[in-house]
C-alpha positions in Angstrom: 13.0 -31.9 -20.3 10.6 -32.1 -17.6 10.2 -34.3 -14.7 7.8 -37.4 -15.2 7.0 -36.8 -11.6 5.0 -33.6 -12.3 4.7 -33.8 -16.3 1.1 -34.3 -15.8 0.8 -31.0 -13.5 1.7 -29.0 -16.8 -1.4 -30.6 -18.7 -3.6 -29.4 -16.1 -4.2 -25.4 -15.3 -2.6 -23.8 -12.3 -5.9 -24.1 -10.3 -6.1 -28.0 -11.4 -3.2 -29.4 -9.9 -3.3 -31.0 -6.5 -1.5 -29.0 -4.1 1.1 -31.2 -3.2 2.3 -32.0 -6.9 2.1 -28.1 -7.4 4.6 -27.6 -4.4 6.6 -30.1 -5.8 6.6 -28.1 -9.1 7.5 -25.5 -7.3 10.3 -27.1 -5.6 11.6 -28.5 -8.6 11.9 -25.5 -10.1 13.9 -23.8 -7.9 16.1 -26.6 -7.9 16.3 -26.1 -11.4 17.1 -22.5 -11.4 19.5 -22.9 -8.1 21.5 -25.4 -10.2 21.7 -23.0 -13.4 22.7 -20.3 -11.2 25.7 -22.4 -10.4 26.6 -23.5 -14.0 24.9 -26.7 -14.1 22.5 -28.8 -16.4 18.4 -28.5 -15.7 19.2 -32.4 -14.9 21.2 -31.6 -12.5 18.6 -29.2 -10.8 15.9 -31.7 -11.5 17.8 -34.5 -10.1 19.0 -32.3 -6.9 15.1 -31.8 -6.3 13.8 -35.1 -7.0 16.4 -36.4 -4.5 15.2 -33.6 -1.8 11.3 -34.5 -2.1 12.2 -38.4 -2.2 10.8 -40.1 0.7 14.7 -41.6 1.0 17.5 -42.8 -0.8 16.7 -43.4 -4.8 18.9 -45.7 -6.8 20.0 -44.9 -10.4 17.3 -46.4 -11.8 14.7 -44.8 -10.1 16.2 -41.6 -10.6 15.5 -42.7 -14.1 12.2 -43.5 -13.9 11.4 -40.5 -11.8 12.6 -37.7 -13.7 12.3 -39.5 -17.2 16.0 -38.5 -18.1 18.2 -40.8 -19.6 20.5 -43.5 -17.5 23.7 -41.7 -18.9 22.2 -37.8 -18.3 21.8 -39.2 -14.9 25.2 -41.1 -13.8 27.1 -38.3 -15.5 24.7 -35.5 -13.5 24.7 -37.7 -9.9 28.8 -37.9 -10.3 29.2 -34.0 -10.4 26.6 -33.2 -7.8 28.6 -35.9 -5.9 31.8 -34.3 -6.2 30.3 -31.3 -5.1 29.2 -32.2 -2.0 25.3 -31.9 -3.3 24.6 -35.4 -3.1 25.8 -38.2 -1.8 26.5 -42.0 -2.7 25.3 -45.0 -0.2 24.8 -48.2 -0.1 21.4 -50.7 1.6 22.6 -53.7 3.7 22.1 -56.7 1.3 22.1 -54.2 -2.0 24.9 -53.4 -4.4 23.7 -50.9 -6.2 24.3 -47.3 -5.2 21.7 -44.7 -4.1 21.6 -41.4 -3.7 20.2 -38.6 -1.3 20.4 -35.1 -1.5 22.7 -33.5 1.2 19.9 -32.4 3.9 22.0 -30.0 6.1 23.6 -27.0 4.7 26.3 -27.9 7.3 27.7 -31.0 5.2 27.4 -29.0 2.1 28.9 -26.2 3.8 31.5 -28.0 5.0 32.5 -30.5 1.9 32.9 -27.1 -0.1 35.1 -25.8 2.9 37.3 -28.3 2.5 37.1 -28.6 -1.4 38.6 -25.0 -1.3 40.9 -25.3 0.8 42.5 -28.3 -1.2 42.1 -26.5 -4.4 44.2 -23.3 -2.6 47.1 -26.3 -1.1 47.4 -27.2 -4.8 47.4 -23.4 -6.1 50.3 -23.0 -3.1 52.6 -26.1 -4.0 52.2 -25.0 -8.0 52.9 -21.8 -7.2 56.3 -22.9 -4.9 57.3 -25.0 -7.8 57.0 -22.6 -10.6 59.1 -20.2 -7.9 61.7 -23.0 -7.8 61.9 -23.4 -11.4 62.3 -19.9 -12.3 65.4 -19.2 -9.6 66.8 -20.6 -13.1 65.6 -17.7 -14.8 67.5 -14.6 -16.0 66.6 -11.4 -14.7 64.3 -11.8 -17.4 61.0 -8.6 -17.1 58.7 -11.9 -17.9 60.3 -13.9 -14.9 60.4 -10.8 -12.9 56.8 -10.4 -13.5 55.5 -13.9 -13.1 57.7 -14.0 -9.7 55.5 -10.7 -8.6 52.3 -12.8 -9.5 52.8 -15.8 -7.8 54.1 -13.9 -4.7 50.9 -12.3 -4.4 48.7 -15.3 -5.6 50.2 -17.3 -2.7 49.2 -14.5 0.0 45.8 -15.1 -1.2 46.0 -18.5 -1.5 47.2 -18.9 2.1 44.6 -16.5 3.5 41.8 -18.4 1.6 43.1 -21.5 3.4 43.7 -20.3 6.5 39.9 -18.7 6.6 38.8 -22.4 5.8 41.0 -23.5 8.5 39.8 -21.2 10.9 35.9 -21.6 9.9 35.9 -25.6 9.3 35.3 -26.7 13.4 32.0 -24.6 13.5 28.9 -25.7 12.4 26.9 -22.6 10.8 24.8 -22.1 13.4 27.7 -21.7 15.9 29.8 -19.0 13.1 26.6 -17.2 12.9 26.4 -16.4 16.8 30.4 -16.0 16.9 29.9 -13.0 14.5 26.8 -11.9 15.3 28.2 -11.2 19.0 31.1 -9.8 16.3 28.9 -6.9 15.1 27.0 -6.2 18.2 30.4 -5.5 19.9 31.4 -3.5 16.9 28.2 -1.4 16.9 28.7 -0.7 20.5 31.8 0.2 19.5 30.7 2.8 17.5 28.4 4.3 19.4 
């Protein structure tokens, strides 16, 4: 389905459209493919770019109105990109409903994905300790034996993933780029 914002555009030839509803296309579609290439819905692109070219924060029911998808295809599509870290949920003084904007700083994204990993690796690393625990019950079994060699080395990873996170998580992006770009220039020199 395509956005009621720009339905109009595809009506019209290439050369027809107003500029600034053809850039919208444009950045609409992108958002479209940018969310496929991460697994998700064309509503979930469509939304992600109608929330980037909103002038700011759209409720649910504009959302609604603006992209002409349907009031469930939109809650269940805004509660994902949420949970992502694409979006996020706010409130107006004086208004209860929720709105939404789409995260304009690749730091917070950055960042809410930073720390969504590294809980996802604490949870891989407390499994992992107590399927360790409960196999000290085990016999000397090949499958135990083998299942204790996996989550030995799963943990390793698991820990370096975090502590990467940890280690990255107080920089902004801007301030990780310089760190290793004075990184490479030191290790060119090196080389030389």
């Amino acid at each position: 389905m395509y956005l009621k914002l720009v339905a109009d555009i595809l009506l019209m030839r290439p050369e027809e459209a107003p500029p600034e509803e053809a850039a919208k296309r444009c950045m609409i579609d992108a958002s479209i493919k940018m969310a496929k290439m991460l697994g998700h819905s064309d509503a979930a692109g469509a939304l992600i770019g109608s929330l980037f070219l909103a002038e700011g924060p759209l409720s649910m029911d504009e959302l609604v109105e603006v992209t002409g998808y349907s009031k469930s295809t939109v809650s269940t599509n805004m509660t994902l990109l949420e949970n992502q870290g694409i979006v996020r949920r706010m409130r107006k003084p004086g208004d209860k409903r929720n709105y939404y904007v789409a995260m304009q700083s690749v730091d917070e994204t950055f960042k809410a994905e930073n720390e969504k990993i590294r809980q996802i690796m604490q949870i891989h690393i407390a499994a992992m300790g107590e399927a360790e625990r409960i196999l000290e019950d085990a016999e000397g079994s090949d499958e135990a034996e083998r299942l204790r060699r996996l989550f030995s080395s799963m943990r390793e990873e698991c820990v370096r993933a975090r502590r990467l996170i940890e280690l990255v998580s107080p920089f902004s992006m801007d301030e990780l780029i310089e760190i290793l770009k004075r990184e490479v220039e030191m290790r060119e020199a090196g080389e030389k």
